[in-house]
N, CA, C and O atoms as a printed pandas DataFrame, in Angstrom:
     atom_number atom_name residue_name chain_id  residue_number  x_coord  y_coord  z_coord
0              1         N          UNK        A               1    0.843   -1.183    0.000
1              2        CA          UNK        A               1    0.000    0.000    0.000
2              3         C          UNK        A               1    0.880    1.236    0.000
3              4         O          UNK        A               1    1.834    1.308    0.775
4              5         N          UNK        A               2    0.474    2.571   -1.164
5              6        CA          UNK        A               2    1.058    3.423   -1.003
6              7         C          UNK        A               2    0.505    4.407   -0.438
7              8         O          UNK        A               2   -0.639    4.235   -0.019
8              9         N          UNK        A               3    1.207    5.830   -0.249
9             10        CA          UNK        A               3    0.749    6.976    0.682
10            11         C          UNK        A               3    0.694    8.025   -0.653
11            12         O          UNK        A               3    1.343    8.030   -1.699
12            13         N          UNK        A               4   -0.355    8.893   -0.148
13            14        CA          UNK        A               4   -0.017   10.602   -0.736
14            15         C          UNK        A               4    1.352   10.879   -0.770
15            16         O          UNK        A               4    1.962   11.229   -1.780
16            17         N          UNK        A               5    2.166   10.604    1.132
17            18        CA          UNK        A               5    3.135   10.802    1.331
18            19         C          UNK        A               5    4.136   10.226    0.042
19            20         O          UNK        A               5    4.776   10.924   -0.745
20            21         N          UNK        A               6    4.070    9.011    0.080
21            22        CA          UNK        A               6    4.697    8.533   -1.029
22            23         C          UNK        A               6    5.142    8.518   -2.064
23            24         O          UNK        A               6    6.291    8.246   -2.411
24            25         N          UNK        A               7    3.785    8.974   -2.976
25            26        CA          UNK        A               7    3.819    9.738   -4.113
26            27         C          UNK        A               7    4.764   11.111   -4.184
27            28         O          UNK        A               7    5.710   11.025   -4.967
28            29         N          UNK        A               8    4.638   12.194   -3.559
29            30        CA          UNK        A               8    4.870   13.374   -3.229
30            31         C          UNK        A               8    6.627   12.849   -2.817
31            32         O          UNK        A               8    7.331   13.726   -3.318
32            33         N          UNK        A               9    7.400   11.958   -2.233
33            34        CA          UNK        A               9    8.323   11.345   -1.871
34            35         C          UNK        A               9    9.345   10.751   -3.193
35            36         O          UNK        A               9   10.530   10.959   -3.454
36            37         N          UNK        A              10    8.699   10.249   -3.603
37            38        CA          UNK        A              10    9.004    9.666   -4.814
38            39         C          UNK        A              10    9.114   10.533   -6.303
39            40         O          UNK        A              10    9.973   10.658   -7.175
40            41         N          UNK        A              11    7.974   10.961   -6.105
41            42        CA          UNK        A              11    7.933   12.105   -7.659
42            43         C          UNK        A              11    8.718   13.539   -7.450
43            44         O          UNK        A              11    8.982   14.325   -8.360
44            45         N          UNK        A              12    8.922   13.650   -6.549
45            46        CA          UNK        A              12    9.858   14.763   -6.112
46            47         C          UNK        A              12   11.589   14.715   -6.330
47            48         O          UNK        A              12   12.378   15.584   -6.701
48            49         N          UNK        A              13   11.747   13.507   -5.982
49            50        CA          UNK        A              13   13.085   12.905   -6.193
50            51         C          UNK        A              13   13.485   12.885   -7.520
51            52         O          UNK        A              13   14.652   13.146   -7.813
52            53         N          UNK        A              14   12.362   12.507   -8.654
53            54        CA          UNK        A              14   12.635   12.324   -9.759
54            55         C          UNK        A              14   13.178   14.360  -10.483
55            56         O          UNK        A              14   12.573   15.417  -10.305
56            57         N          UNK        A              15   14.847   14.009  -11.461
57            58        CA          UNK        A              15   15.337   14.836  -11.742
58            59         C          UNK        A              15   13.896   16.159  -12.393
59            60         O          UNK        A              15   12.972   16.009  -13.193
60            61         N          UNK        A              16   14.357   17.369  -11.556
61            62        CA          UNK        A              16   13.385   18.745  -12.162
62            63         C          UNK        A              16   12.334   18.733  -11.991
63            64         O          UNK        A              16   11.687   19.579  -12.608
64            65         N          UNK        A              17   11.487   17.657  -10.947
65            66        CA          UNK        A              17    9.881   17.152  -10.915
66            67         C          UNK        A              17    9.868   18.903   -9.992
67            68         O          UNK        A              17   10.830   19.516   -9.530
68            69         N          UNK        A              18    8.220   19.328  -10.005
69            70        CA          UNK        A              18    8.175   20.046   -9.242
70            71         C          UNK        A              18    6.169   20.075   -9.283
71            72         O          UNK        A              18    5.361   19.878  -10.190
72            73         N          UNK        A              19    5.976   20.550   -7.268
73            74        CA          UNK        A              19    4.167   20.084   -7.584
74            75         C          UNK        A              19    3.680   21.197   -7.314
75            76         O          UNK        A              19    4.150   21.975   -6.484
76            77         N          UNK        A              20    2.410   21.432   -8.181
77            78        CA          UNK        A              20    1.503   22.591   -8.344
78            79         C          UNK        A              20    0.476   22.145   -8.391
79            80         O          UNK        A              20    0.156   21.019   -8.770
80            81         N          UNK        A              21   -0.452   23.356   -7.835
81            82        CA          UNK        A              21   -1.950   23.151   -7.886
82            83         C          UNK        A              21   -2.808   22.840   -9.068
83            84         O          UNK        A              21   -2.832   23.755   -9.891
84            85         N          UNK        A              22   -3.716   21.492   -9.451
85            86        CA          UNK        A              22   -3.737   21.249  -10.950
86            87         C          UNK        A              22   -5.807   20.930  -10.299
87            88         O          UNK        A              22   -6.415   19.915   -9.959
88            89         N          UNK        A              23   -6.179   22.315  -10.413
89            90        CA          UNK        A              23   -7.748   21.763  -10.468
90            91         C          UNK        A              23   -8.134   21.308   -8.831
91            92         O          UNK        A              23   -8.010   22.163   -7.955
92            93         N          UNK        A              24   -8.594   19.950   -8.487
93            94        CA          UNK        A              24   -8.480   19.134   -7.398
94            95         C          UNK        A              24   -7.822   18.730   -6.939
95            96         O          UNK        A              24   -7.954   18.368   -5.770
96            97         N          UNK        A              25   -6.404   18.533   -7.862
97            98        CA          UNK        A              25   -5.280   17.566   -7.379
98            99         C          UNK        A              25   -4.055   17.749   -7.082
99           100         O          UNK        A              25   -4.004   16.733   -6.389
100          101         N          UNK        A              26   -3.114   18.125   -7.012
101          102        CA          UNK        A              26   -1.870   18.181   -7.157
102          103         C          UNK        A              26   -1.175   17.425   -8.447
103          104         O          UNK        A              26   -1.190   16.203   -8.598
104          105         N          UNK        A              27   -0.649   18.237   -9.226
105          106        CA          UNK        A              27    0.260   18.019  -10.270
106          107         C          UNK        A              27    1.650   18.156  -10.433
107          108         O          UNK        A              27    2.158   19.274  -10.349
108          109         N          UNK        A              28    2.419   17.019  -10.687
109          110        CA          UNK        A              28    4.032   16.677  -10.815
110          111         C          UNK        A              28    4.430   16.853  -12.058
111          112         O          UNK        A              28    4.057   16.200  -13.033
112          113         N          UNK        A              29    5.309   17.875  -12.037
113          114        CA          UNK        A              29    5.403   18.704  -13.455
114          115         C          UNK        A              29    7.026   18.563  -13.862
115          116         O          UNK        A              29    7.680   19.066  -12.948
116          117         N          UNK        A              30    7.829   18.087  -14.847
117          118        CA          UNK        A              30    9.166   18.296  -15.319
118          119         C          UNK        A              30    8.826   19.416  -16.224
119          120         O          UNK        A              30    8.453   20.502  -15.778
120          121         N          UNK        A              31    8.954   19.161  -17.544
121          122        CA          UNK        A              31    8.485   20.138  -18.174
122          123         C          UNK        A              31    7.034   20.097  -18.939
123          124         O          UNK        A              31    6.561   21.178  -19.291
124          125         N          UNK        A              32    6.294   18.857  -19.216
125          126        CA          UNK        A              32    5.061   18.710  -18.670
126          127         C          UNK        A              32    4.485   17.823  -17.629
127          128         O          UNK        A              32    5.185   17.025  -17.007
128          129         N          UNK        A              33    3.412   17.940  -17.469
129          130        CA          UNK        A              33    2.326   17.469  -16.463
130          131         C          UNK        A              33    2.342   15.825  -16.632
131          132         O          UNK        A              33    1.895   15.199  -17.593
132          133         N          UNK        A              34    2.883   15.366  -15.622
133          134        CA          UNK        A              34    2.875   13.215  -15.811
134          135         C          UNK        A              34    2.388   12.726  -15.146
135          136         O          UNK        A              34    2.005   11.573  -15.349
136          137         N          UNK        A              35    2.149   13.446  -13.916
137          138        CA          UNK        A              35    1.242   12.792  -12.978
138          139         C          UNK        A              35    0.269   13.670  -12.356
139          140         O          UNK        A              35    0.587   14.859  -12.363
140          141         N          UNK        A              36   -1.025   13.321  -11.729
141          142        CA          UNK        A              36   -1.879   14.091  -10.638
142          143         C          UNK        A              36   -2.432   13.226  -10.000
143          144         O          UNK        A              36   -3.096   12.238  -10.314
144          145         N          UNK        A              37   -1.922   13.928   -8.498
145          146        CA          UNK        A              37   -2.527   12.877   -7.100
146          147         C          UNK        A              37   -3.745   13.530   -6.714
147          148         O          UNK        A              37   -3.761   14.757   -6.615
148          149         N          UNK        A              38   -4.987   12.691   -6.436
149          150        CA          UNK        A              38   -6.509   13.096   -6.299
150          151         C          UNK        A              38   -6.487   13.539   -4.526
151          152         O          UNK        A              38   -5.941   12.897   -3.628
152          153         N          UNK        A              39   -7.202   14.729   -4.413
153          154        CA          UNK        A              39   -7.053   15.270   -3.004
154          155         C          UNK        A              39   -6.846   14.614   -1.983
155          156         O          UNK        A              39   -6.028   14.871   -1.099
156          157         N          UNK        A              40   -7.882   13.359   -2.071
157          158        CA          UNK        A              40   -8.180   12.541   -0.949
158          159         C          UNK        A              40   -7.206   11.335   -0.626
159          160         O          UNK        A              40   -7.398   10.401    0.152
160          161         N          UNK        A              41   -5.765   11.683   -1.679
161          162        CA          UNK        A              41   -4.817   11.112   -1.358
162          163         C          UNK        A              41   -4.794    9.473   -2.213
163          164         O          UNK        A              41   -3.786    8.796   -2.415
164          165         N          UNK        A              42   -6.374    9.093   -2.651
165          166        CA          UNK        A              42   -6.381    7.231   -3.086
166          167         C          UNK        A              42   -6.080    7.165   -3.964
167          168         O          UNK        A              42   -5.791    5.984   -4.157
168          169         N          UNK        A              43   -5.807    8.082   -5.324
169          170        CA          UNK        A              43   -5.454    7.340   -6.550
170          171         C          UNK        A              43   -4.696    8.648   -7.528
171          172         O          UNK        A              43   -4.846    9.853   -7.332
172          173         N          UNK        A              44   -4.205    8.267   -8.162
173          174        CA          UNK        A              44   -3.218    9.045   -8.590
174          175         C          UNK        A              44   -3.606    8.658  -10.290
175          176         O          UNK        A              44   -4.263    7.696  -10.688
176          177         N          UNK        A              45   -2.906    9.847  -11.176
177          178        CA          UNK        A              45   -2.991    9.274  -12.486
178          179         C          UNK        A              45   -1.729    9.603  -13.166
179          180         O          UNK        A              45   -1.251   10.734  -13.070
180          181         N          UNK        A              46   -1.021    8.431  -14.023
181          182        CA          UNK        A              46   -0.127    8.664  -14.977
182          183         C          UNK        A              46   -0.065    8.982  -16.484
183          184         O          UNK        A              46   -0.571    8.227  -17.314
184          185         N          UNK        A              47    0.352    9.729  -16.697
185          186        CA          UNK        A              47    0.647    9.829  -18.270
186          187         C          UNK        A              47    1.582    8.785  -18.656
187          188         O          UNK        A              47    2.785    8.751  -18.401
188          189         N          UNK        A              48    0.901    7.952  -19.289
189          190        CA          UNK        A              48    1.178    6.746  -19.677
190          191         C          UNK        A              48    1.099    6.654  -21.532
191          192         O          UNK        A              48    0.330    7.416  -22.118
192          193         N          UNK        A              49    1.986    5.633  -22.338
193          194        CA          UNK        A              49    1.391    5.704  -23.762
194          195         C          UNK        A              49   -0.066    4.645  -23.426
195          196         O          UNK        A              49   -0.639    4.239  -22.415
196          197         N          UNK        A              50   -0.220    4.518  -24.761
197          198        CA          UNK        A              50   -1.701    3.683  -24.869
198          199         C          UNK        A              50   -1.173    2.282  -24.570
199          200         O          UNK        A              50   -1.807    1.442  -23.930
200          201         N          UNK        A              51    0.085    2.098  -25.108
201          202        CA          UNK        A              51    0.454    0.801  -24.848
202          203         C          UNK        A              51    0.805    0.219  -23.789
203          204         O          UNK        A              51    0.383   -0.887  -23.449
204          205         N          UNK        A              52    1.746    1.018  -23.057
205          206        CA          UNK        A              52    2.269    0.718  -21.241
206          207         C          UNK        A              52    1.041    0.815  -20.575
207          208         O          UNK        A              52    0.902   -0.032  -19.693
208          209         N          UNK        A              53   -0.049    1.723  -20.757
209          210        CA          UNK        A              53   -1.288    1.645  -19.781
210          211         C          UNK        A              53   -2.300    0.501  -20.728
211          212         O          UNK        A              53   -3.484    0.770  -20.520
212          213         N          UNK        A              54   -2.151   -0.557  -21.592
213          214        CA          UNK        A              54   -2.513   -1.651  -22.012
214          215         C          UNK        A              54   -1.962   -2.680  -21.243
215          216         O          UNK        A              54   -2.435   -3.680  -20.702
216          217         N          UNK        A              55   -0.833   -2.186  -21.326
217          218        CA          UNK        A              55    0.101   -3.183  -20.538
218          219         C          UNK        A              55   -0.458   -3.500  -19.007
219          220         O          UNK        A              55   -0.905   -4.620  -18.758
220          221         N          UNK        A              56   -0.412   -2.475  -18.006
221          222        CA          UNK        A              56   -0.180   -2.130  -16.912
222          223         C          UNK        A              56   -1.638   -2.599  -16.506
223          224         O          UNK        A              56   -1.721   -3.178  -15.423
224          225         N          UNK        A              57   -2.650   -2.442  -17.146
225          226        CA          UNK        A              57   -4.047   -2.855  -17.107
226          227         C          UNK        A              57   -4.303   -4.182  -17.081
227          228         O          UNK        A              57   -4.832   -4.739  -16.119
228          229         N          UNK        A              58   -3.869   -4.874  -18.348
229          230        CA          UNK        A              58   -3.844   -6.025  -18.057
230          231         C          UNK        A              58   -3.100   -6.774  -17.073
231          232         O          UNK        A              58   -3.437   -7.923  -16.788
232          233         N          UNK        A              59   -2.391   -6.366  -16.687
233          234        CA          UNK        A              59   -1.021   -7.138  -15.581
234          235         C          UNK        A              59   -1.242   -7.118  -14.208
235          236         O          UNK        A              59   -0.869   -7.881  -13.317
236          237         N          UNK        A              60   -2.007   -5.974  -14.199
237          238        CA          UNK        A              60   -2.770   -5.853  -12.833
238          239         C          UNK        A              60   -3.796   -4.540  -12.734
239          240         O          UNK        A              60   -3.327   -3.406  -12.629
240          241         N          UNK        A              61   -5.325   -4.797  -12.777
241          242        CA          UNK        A              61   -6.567   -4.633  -13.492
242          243         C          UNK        A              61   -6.745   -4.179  -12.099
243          244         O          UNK        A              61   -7.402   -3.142  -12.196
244          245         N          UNK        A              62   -6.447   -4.467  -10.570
245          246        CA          UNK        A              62   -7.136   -4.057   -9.392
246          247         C          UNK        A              62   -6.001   -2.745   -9.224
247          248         O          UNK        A              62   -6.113   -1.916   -8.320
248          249         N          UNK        A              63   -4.883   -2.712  -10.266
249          250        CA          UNK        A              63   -4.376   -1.168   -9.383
250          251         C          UNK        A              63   -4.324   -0.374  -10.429
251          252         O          UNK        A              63   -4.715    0.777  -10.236
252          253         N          UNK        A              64   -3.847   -0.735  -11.789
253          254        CA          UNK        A              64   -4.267    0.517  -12.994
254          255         C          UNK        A              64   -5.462    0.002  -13.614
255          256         O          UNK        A              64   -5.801   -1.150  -13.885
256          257         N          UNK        A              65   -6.183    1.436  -13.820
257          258        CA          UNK        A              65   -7.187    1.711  -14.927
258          259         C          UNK        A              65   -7.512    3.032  -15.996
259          260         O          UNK        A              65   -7.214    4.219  -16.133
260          261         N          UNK        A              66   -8.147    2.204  -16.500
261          262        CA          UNK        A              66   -7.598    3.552  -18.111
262          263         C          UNK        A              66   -8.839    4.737  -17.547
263          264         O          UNK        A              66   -9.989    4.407  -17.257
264          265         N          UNK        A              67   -8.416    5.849  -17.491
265          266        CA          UNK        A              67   -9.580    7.031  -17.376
266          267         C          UNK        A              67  -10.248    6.908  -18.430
267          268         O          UNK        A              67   -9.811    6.956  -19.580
268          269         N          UNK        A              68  -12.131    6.623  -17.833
269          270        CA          UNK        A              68  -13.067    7.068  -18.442
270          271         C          UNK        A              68  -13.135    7.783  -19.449
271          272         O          UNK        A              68  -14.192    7.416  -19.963
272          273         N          UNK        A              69  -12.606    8.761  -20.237
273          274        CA          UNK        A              69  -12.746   10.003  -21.439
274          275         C          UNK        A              69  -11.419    9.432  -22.462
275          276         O          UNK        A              69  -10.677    8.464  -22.623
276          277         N          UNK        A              70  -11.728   10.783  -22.996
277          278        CA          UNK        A              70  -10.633   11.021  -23.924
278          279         C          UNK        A              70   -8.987   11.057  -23.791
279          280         O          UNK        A              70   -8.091   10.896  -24.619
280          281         N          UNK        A              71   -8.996   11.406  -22.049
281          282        CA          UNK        A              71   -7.611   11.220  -21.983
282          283         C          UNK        A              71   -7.027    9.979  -21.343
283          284         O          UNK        A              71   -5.871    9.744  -20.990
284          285         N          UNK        A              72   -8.216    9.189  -21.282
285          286        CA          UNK        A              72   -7.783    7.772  -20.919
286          287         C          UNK        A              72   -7.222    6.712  -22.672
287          288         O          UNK        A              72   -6.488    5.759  -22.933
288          289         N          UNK        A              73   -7.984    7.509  -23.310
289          290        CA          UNK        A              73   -7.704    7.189  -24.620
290          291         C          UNK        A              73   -6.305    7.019  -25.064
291          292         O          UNK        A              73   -5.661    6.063  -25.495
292          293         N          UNK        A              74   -6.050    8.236  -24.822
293          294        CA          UNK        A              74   -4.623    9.120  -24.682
294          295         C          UNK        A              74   -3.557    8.557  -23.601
295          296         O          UNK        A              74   -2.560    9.267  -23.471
296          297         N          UNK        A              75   -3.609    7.558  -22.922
297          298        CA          UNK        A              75   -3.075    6.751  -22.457
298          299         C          UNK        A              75   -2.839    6.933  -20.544
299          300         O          UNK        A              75   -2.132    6.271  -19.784
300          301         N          UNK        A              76   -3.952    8.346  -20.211
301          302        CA          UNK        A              76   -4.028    8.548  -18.987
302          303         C          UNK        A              76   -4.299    7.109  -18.391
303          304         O          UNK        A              76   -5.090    6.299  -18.874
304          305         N          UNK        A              77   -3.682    6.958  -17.500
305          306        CA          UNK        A              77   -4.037    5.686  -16.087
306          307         C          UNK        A              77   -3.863    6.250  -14.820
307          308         O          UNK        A              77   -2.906    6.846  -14.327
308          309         N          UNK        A              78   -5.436    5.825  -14.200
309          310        CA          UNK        A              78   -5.360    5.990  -12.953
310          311         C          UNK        A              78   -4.867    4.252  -11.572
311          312         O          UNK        A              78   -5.132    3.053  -11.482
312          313         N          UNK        A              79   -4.468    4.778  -11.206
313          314        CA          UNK        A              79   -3.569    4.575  -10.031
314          315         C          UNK        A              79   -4.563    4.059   -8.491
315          316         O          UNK        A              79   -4.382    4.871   -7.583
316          317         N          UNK        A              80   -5.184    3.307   -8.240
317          318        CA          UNK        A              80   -5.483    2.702   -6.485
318          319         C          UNK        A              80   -4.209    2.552   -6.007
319          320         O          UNK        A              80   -3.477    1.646   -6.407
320          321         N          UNK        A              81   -3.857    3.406   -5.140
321          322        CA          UNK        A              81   -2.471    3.668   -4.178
322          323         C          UNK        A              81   -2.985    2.999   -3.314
323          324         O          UNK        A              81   -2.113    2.724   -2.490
324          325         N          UNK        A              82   -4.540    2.307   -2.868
325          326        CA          UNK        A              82   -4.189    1.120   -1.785
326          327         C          UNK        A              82   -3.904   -0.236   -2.162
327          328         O          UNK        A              82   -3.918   -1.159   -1.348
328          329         N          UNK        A              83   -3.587   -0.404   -3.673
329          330        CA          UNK        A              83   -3.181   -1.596   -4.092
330          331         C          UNK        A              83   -2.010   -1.566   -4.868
331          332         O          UNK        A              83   -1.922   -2.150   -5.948
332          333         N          UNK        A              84   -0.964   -0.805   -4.278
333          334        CA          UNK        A              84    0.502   -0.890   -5.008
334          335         C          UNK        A              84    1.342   -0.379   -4.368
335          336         O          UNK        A              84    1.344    0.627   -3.659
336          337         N          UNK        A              85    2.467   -1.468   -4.761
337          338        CA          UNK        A              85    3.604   -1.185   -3.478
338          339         C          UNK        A              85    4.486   -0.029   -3.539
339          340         O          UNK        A              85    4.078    0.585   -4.524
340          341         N          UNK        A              86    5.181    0.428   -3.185
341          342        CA          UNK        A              86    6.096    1.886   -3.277
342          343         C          UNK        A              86    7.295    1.409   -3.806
343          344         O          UNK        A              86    8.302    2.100   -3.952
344          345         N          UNK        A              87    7.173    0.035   -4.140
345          346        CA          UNK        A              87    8.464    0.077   -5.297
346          347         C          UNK        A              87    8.317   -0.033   -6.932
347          348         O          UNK        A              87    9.047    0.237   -7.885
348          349         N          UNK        A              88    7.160   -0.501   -6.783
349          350        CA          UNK        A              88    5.902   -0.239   -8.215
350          351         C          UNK        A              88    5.759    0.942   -8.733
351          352         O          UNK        A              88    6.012    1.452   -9.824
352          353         N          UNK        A              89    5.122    1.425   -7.350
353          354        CA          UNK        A              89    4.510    2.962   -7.475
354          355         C          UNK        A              89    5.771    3.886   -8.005
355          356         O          UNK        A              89    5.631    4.473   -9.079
356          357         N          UNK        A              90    6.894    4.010   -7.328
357          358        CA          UNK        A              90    8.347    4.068   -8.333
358          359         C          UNK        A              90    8.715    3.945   -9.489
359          360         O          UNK        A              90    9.267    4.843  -10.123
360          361         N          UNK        A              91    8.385    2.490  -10.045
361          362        CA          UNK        A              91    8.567    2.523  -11.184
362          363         C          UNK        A              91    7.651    2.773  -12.149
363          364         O          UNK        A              91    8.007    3.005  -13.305
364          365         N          UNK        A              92    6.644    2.755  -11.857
365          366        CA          UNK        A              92    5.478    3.701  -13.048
366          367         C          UNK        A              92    5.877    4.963  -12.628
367          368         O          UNK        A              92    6.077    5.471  -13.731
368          369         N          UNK        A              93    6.154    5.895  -11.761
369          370        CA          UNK        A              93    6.149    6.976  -11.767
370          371         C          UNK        A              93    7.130    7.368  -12.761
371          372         O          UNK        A              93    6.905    7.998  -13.795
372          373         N          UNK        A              94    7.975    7.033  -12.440
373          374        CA          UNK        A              94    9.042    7.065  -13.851
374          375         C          UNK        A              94    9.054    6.675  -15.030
375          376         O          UNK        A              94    9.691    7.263  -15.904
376          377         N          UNK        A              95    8.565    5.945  -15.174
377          378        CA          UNK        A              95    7.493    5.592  -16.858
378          379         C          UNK        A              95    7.134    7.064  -17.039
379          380         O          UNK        A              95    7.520    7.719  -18.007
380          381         N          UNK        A              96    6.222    7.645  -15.860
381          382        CA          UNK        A              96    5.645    8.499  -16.691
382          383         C          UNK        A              96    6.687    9.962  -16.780
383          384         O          UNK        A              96    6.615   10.738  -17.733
384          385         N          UNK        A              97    7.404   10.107  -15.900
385          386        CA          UNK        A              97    8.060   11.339  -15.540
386          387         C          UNK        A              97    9.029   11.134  -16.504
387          388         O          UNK        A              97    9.533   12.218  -16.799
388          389         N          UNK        A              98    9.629    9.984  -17.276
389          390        CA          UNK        A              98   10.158   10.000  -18.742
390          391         C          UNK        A              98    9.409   10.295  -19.934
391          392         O          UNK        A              98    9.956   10.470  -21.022
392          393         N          UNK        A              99    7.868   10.366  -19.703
393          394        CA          UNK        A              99    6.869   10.957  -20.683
394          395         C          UNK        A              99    6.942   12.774  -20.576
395          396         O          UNK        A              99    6.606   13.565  -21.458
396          397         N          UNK        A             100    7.378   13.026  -19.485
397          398        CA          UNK        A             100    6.873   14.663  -18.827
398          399         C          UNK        A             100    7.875   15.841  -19.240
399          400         O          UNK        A             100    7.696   17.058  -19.195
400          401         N          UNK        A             101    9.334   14.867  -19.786
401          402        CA          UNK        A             101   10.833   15.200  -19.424
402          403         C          UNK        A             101   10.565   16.063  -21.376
403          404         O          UNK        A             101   11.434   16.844  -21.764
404          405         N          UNK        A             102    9.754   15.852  -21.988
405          406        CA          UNK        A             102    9.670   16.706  -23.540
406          407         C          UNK        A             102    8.828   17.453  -23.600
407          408         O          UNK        A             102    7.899   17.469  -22.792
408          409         N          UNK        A             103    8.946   18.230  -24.546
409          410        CA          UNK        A             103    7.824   19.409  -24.735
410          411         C          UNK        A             103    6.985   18.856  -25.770
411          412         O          UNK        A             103    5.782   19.107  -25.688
412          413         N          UNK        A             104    7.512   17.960  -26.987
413          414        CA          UNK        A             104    7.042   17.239  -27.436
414          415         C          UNK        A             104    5.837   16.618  -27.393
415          416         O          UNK        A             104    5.356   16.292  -26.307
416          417         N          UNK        A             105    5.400   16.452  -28.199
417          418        CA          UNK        A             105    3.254   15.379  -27.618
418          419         C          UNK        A             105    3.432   14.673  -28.303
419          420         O          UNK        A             105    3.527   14.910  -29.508
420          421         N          UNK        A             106    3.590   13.052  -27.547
421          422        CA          UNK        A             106    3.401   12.049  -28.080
422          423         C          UNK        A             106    2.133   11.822  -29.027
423          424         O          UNK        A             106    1.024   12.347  -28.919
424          425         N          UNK        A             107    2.604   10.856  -30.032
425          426        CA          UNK        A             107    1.551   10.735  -31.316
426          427         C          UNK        A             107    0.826   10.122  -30.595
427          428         O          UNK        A             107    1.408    9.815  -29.555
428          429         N          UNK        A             108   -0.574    9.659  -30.662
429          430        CA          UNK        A             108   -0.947    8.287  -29.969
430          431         C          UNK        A             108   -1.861    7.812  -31.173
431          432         O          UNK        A             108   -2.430    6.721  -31.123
């Protein structure tokens, strides 16, 4: 099980991350936006491609899921931080904070 703390622990560490107010959530920003942790601390979402959040879905369906809309399309995945460990939660974060690190917009 992970924490808010955690998140905020972890995505911070990662090189140039920095968090701002994004709407409801808190947003982890390099030079774009890769992640946002939901107020209430339970689930978080990554900027993910379509394929790693295909991936990540199928591999384990109780902790990623593809957002509802268009930007789940777009390869947004949300995150149950009470079903993933903080060495997981690590390494997707960095999946995505290697998505965040261009100014670039991935094709999808």
């Amino acid at each position: 099980m992970a924490t808010a703390a955690d998140v905020r622990k972890l995505a911070l560490a990662l090189e140039g991350t920095t968090e701002h107010p994004h709407f409801d959530r808190a947003a982890f920003k390099v030079v774009r936006i890769y992640a946002t942790l939901a107020g209430d601390g339970k689930s978080l979402n990554l900027n993910l491609t379509p394929e790693e959040q295909e991936f990540k879905t199928l591999l384990a369906p109780e902790i990623y899921t593809q957002l509802p809309n268009k930007w789940g399309l777009a390869g947004w995945t949300s995150v149950d931080l009470r079903a993933i460990g903080k060495s997981e939660l690590g390494d997707a974060l960095k999946m995505a904070w290697e998505h965040g690190r261009t100014k670039t917009v991935r094709k999808r």
